[in-house]
N, C-alpha and C positions, 0 to 999 in steps of 0.2 A: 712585927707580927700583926699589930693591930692594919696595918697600914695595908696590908695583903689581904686581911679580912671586909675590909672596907671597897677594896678593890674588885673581891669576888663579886661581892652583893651588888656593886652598880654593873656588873658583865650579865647577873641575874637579870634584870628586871627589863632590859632591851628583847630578850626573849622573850616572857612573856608576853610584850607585845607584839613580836611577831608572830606567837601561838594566836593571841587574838585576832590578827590579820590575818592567819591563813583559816581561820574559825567562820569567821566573815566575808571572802576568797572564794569559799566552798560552798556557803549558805546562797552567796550570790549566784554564783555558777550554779546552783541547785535551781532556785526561782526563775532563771534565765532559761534555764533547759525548759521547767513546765509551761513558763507563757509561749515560749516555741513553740512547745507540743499543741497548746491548748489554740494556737494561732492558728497552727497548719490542719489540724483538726475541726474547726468549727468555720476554716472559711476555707482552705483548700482540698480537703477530703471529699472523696466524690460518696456521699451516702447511699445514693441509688442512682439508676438509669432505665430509662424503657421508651414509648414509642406512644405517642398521642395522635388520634388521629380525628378530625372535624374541620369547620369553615372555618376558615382565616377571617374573623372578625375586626380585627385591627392591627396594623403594622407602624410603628412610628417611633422615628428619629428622635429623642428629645434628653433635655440633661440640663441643669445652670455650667455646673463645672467640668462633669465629665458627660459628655454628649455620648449616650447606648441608646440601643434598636430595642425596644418594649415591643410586643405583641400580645392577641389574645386570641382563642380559638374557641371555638363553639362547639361543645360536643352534645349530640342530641342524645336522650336515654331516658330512663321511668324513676321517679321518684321514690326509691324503695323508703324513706319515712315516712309519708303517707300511707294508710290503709287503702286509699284509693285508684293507688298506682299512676296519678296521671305519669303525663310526660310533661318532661322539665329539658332545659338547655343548663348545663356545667360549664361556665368559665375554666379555661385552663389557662393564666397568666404565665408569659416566659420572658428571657433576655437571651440575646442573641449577640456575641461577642466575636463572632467572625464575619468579615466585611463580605465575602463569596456567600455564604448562607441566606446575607443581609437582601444583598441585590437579587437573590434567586426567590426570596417571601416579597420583599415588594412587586412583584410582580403577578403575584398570587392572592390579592384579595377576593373574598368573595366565593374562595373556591376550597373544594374539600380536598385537606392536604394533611399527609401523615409525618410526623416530625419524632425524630428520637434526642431524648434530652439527657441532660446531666441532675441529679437534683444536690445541691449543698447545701450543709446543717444552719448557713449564714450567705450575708450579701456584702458583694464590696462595690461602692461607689462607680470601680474603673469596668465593672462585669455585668451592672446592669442592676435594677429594683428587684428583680423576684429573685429567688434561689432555684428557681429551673430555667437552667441554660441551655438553651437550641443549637446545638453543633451538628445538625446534617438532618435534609428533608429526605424520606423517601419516595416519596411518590406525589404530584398533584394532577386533580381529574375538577372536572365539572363537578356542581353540586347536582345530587338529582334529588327531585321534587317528591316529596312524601306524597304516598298512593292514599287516597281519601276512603276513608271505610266510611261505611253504608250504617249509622249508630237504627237500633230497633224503633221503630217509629213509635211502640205503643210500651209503655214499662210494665214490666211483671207486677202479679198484686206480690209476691213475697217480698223486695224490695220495699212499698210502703208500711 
């Protein structure tokens, strides 16, 4: 009798650890799924998209390890935090991860060109520095020369 009881108890206690192990199994599998999520999320989810358009200021090849196409584009506008309202030039920094897009901006410096981008939450090394990716130009034209306004030669006294 005893000898059956002694029997059960060691058929017991391999169970329980495989209750542990599938405890463990699931916990894993659980954490696995969120870093997934949290991967695909913050470096492959497209968060937004749209269409910039100004001078192609700079285009260039460069990388240590993974060599991407960086640009920037010049967009002209007014400085709405000033009370002044000058005019200001906006940097718009991109990467450019298709080699057809690549060869179609190199050739385009200089000139005012409207580009539709991708923007994600993060950057990966193989995709370029910025998180706005340039997948397709729409149009490139000349830049034309801002019309010079005639400022009043003599200043109002309200002003001083």
């Amino acid at each position: 009798m005893e000898e059956k009881l002694e029997q059960i108890e060691e058929t017991k206690q391999p169970k329980r650890k495989r209750k542990g192990c599938r405890i463990f199994a699931i916990l894993g599998m659980i954490l696995l799924l969120v870093a997934a999520g949290f991967v695909f999320f913050k470096f492959y989810f497209v968060f937004g998209s749209g269409v910039k358009a100004g001078e192609l200021n700079l285009f260039v090849y460069k990388g240590y390890v993974f060599k991407t196409y960086e640009g920037r584009l010049i967009q002209a506008g007014y400085n709405s935090k000033n009370s002044n309202a000058t005019i200001q030039s906006n940097e718009f920094n991109f990467s450019v991860k298709d080699e057809d897009v690549a060869k179609q901006l190199e050739r385009c410096a200089g000139k005012f060109v409207e580009l539709h981008y991708k923007e994600y939450l993060g950057t990966l090394p193989w995709r370029g520095m910025s998180k706005y990716v340039v997948d397709s130009v729409y149009s490139v034209s000349a830049v034309k020369e801002p019309v010079p306004v005639e400022l009043p030669a003599v200043v109002p006294n309200e002003v001083l």
